[in-house]
N, CA, C and O atoms as a Maestro MAE file, in Angstrom:
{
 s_m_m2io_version
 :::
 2.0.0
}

f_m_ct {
 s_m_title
 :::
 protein
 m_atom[236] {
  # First column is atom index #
  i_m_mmod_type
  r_m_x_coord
  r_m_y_coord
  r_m_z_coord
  i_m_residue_number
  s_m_chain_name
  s_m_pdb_residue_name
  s_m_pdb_atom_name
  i_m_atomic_number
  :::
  1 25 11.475 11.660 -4.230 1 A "UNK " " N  " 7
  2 3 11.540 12.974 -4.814 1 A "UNK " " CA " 6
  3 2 12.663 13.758 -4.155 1 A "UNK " " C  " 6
  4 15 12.730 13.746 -2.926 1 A "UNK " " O  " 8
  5 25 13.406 14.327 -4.756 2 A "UNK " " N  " 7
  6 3 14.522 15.672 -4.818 2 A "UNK " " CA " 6
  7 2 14.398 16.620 -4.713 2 A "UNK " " C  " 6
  8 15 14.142 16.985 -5.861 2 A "UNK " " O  " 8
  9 25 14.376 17.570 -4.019 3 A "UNK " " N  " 7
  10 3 14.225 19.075 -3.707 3 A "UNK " " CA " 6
  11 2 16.069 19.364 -4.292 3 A "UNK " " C  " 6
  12 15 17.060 18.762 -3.879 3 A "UNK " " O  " 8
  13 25 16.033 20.121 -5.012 4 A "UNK " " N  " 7
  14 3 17.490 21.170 -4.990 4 A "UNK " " CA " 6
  15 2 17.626 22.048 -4.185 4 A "UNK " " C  " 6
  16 15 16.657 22.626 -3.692 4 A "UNK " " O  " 8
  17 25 19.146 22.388 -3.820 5 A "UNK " " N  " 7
  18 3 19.313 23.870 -3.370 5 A "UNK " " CA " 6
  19 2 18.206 24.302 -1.857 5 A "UNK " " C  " 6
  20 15 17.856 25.434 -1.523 5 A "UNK " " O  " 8
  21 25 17.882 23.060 -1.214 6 A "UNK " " N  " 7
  22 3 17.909 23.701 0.262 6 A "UNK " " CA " 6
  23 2 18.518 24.560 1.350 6 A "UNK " " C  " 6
  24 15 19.393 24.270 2.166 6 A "UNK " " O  " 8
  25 25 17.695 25.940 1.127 7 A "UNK " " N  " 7
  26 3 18.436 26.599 1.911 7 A "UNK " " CA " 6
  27 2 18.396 26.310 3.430 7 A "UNK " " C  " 6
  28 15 18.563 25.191 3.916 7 A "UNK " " O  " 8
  29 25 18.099 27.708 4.287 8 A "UNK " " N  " 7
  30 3 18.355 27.139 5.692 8 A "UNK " " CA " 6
  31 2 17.095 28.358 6.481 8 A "UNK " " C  " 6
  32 15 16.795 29.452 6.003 8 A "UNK " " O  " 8
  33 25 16.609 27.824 7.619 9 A "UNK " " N  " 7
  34 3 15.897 28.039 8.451 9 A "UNK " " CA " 6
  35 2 14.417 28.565 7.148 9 A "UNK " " C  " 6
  36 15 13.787 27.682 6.565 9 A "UNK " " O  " 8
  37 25 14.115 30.063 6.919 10 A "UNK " " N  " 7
  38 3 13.234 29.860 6.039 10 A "UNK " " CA " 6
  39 2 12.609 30.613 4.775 10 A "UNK " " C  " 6
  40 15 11.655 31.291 4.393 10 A "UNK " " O  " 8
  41 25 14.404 29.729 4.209 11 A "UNK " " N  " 7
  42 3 14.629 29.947 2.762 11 A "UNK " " CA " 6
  43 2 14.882 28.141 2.537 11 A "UNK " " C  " 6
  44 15 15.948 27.530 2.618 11 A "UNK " " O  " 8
  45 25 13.785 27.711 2.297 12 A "UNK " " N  " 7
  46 3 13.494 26.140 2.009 12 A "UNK " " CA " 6
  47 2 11.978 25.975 1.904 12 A "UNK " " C  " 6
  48 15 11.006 26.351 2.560 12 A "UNK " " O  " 8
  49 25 12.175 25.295 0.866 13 A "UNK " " N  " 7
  50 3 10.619 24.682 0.151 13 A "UNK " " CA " 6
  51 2 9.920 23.265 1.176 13 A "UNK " " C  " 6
  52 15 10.486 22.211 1.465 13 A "UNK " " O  " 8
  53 25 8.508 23.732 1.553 14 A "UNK " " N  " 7
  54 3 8.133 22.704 2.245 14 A "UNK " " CA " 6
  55 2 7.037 21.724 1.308 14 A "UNK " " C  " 6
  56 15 6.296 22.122 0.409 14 A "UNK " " O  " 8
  57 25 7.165 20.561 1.736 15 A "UNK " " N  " 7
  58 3 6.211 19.750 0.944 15 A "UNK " " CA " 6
  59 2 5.590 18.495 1.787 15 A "UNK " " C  " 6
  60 15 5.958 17.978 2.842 15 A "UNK " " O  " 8
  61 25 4.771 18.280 1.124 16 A "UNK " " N  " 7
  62 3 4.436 17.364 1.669 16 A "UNK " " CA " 6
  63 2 3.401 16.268 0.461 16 A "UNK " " C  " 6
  64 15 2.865 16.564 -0.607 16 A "UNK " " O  " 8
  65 25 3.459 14.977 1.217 17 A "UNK " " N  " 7
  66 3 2.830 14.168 0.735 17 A "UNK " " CA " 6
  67 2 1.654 12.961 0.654 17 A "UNK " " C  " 6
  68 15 1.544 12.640 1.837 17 A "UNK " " O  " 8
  69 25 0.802 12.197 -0.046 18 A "UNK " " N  " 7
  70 3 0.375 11.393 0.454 18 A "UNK " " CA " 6
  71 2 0.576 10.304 -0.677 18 A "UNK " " C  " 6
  72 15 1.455 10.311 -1.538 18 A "UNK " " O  " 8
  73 25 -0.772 9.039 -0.431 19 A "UNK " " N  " 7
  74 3 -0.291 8.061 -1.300 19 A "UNK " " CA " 6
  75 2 -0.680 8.657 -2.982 19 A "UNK " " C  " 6
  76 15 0.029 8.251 -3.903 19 A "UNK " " O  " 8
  77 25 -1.967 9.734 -3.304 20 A "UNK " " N  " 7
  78 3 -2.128 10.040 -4.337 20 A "UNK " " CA " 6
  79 2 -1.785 11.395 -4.622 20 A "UNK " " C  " 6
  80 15 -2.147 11.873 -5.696 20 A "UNK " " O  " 8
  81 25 -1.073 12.143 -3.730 21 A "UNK " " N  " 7
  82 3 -0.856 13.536 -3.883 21 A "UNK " " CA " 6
  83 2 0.435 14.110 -3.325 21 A "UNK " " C  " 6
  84 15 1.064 13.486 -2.470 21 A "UNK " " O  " 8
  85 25 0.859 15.324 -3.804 22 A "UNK " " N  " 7
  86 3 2.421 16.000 -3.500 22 A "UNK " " CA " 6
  87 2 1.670 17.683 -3.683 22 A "UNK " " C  " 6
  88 15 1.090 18.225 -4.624 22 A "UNK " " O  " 8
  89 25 2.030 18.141 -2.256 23 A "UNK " " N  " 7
  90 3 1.767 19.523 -2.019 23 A "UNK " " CA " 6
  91 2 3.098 20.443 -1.922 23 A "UNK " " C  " 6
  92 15 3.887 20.002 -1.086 23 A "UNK " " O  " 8
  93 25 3.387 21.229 -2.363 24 A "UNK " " N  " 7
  94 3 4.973 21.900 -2.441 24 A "UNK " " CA " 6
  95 2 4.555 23.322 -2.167 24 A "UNK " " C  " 6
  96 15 3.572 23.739 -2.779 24 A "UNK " " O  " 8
  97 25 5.270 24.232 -1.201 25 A "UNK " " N  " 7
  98 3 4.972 25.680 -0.957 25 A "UNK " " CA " 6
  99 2 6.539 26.200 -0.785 25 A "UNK " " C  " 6
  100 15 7.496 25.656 -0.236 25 A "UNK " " O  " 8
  101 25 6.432 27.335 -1.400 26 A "UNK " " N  " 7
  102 3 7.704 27.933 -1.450 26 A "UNK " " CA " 6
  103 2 7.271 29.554 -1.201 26 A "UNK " " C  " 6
  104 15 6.332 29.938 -1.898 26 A "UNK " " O  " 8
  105 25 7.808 30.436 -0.369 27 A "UNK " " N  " 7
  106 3 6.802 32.032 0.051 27 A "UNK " " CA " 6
  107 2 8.434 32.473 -0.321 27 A "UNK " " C  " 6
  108 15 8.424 33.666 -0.623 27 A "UNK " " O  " 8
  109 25 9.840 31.897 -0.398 28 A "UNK " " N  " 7
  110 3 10.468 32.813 -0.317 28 A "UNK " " CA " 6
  111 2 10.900 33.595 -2.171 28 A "UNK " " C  " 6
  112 15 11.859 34.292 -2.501 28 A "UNK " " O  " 8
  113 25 9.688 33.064 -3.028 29 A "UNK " " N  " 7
  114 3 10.136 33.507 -4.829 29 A "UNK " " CA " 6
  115 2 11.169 33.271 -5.485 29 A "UNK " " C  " 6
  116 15 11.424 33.925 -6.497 29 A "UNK " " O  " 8
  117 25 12.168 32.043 -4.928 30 A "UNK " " N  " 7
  118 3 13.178 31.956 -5.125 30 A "UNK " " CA " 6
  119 2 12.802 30.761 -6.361 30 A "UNK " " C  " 6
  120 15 11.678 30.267 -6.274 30 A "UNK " " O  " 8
  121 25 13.404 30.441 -7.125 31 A "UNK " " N  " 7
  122 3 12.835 29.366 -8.248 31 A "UNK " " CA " 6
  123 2 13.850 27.970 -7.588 31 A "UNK " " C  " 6
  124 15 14.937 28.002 -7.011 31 A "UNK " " O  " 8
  125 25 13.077 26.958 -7.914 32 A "UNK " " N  " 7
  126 3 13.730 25.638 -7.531 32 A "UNK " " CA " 6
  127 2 13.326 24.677 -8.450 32 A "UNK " " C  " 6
  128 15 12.432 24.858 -9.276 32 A "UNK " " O  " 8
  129 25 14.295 23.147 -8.249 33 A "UNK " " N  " 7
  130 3 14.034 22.055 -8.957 33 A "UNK " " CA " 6
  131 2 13.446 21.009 -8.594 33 A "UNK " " C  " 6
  132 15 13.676 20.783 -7.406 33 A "UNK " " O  " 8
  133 25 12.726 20.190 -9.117 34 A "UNK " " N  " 7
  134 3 11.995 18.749 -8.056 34 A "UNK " " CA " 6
  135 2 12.459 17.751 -9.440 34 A "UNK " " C  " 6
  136 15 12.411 17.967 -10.651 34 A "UNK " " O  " 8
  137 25 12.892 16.648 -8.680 35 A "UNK " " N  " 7
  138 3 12.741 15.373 -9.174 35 A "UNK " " CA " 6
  139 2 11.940 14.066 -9.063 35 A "UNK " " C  " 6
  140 15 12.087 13.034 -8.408 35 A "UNK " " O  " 8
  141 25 10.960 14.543 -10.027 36 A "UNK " " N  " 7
  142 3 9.691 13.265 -9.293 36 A "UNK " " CA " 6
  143 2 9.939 11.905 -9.998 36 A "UNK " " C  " 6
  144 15 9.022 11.480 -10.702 36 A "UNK " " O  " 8
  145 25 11.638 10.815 -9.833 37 A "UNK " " N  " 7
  146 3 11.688 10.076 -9.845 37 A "UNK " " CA " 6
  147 2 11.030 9.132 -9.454 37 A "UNK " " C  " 6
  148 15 10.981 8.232 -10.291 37 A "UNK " " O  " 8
  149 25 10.278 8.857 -8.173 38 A "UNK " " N  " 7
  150 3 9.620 8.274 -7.250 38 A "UNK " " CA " 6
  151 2 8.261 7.894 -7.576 38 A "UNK " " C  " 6
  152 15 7.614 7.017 -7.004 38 A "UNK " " O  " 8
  153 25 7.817 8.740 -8.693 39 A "UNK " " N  " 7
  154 3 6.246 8.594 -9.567 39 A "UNK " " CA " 6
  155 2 6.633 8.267 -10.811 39 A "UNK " " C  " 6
  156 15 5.763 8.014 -11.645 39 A "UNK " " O  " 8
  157 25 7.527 8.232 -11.035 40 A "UNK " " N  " 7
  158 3 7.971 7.476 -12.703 40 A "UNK " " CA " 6
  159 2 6.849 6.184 -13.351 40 A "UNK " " C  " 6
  160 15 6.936 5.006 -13.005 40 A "UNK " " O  " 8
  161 25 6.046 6.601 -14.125 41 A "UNK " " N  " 7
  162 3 5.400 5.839 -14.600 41 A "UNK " " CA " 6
  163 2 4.278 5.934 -14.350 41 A "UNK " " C  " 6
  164 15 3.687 4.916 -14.710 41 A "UNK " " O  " 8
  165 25 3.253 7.090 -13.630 42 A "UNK " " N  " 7
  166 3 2.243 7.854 -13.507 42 A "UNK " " CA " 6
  167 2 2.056 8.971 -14.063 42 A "UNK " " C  " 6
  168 15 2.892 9.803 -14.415 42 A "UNK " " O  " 8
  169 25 0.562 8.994 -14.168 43 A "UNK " " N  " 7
  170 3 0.423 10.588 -15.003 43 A "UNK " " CA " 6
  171 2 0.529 11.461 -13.635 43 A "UNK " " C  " 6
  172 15 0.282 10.962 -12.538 43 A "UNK " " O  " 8
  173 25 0.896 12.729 -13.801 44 A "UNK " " N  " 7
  174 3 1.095 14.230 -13.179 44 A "UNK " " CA " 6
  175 2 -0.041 14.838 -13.870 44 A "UNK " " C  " 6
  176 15 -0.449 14.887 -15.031 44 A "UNK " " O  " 8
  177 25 -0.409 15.293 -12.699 45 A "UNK " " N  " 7
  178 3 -1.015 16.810 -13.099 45 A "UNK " " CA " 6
  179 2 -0.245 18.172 -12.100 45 A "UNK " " C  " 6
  180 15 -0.002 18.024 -10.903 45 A "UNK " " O  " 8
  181 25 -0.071 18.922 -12.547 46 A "UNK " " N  " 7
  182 3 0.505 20.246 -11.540 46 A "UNK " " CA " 6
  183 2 -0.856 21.354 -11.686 46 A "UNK " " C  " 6
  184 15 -1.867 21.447 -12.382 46 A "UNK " " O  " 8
  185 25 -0.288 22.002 -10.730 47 A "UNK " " N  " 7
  186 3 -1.358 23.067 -10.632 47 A "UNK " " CA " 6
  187 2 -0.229 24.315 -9.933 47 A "UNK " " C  " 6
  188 15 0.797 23.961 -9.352 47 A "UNK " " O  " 8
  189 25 -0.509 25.395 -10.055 48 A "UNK " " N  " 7
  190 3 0.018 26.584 -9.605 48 A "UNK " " CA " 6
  191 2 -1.716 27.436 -8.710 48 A "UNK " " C  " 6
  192 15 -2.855 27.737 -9.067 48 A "UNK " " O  " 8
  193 25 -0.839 27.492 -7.391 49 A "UNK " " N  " 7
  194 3 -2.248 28.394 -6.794 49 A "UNK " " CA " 6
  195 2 -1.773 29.833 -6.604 49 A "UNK " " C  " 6
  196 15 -1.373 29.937 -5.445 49 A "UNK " " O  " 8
  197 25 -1.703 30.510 -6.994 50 A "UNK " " N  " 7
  198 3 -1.520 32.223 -6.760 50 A "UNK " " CA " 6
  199 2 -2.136 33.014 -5.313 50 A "UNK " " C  " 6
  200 15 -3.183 33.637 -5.135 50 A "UNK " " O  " 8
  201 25 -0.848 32.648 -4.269 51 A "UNK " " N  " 7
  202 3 -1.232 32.845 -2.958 51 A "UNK " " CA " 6
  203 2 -2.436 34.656 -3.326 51 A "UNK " " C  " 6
  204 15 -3.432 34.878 -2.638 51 A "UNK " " O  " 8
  205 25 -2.055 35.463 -4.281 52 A "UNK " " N  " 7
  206 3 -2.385 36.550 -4.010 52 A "UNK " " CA " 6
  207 2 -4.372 36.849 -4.173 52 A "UNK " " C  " 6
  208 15 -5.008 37.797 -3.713 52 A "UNK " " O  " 8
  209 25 -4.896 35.656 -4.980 53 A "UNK " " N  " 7
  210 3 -6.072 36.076 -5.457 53 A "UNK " " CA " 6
  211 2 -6.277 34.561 -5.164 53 A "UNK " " C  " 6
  212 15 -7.302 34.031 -5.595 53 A "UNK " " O  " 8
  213 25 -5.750 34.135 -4.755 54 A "UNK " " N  " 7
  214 3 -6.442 31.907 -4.617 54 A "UNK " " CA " 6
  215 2 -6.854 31.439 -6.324 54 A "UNK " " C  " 6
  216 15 -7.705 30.612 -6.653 54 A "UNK " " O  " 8
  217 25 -6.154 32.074 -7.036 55 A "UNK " " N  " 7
  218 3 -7.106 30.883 -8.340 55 A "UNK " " CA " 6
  219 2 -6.029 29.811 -8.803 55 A "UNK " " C  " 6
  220 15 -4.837 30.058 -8.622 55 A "UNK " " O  " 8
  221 25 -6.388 28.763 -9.327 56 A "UNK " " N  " 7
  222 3 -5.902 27.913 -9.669 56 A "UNK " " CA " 6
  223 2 -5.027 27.938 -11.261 56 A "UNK " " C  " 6
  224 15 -5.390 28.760 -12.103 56 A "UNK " " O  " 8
  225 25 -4.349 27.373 -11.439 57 A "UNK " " N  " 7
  226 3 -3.970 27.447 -12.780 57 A "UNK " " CA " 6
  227 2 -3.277 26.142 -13.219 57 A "UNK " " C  " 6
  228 15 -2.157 26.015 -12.723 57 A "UNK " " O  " 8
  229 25 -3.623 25.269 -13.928 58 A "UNK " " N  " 7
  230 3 -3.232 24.312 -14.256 58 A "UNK " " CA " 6
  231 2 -1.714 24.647 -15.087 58 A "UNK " " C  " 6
  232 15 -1.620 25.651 -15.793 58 A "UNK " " O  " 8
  233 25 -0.691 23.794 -14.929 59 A "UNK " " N  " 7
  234 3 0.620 23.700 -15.774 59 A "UNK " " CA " 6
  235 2 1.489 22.809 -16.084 59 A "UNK " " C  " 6
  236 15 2.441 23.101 -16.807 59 A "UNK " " O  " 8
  :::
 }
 m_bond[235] {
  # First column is bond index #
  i_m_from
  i_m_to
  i_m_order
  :::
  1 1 2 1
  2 2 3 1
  3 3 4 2
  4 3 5 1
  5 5 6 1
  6 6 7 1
  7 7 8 2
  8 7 9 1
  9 9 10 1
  10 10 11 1
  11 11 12 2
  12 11 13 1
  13 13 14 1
  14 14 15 1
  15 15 16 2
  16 15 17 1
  17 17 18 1
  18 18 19 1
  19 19 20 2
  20 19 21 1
  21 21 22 1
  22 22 23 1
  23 23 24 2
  24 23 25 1
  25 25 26 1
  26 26 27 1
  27 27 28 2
  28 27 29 1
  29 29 30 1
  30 30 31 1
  31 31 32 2
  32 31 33 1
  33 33 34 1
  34 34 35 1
  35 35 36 2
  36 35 37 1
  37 37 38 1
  38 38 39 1
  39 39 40 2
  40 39 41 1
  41 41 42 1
  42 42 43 1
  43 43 44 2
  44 43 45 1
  45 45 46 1
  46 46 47 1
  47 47 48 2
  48 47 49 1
  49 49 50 1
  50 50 51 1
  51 51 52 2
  52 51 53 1
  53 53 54 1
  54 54 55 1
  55 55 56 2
  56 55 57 1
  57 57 58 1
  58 58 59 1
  59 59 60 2
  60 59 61 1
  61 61 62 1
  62 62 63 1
  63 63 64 2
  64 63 65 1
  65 65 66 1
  66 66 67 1
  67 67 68 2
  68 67 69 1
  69 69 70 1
  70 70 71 1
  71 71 72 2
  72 71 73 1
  73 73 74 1
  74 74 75 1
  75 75 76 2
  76 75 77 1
  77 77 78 1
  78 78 79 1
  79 79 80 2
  80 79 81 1
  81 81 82 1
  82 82 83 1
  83 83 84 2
  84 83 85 1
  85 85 86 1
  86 86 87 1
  87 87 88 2
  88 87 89 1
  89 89 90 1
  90 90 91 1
  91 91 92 2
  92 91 93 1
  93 93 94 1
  94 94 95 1
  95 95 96 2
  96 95 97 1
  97 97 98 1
  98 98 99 1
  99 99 100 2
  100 99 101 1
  101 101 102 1
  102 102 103 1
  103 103 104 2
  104 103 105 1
  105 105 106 1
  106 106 107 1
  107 107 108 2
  108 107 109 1
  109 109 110 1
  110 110 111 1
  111 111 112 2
  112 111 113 1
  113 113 114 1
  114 114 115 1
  115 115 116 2
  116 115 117 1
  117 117 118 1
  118 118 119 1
  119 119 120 2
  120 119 121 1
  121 121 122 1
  122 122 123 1
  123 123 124 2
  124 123 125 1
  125 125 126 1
  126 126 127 1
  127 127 128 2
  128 127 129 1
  129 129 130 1
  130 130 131 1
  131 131 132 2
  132 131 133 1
  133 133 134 1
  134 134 135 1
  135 135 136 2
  136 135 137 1
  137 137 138 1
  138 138 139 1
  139 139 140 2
  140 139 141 1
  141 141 142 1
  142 142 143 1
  143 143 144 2
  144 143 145 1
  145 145 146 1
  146 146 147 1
  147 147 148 2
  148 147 149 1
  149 149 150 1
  150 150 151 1
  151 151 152 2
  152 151 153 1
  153 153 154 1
  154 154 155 1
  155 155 156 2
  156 155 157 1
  157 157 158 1
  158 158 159 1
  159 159 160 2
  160 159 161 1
  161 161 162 1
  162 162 163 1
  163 163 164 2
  164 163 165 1
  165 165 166 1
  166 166 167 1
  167 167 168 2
  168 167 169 1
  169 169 170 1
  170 170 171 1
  171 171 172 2
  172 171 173 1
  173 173 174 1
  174 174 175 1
  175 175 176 2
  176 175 177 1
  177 177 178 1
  178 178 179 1
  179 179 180 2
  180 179 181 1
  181 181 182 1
  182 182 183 1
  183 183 184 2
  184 183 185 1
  185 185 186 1
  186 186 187 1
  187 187 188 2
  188 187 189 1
  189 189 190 1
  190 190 191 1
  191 191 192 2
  192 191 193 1
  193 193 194 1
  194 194 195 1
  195 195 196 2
  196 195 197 1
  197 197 198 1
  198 198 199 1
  199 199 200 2
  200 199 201 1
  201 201 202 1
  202 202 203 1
  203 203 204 2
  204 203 205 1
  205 205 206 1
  206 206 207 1
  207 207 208 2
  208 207 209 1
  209 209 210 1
  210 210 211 1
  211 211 212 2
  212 211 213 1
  213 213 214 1
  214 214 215 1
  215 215 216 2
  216 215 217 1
  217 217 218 1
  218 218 219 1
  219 219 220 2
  220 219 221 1
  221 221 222 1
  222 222 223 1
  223 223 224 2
  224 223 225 1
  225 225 226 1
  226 226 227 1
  227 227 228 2
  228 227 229 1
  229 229 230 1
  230 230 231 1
  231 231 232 2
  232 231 233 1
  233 233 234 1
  234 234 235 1
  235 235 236 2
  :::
 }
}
């Protein structure tokens, strides 16, 4: 996977991963790109969590 447009110290998207899951946090509102080459040929699900109220939102 590809992160675009890494900025520096902390203006950069952190992520992380395992063998069935990809966690991505970004606090600085800046919009970015991911390339999930690396799962090509699996289903995705995304989710959006809304640091402000915790609810989930599927997308």
């Amino acid at each position: 996977m590809l992160v675009s447009d890494q900025g520096e110290k902390y203006n950069r998207l952190s992520v992380f991963g395992g063998k069935d899951y990809l966690f991505m946090y970004d606090y600085s509102c800046r919009p970015f790109d991911i390339t999930l080459w690396t799962l090509e040929g699996r289903r995705i699900q995304a989710y959006w969590l809304n640091p402000a109220d915790s609810v989930w939102l599927m997308i």
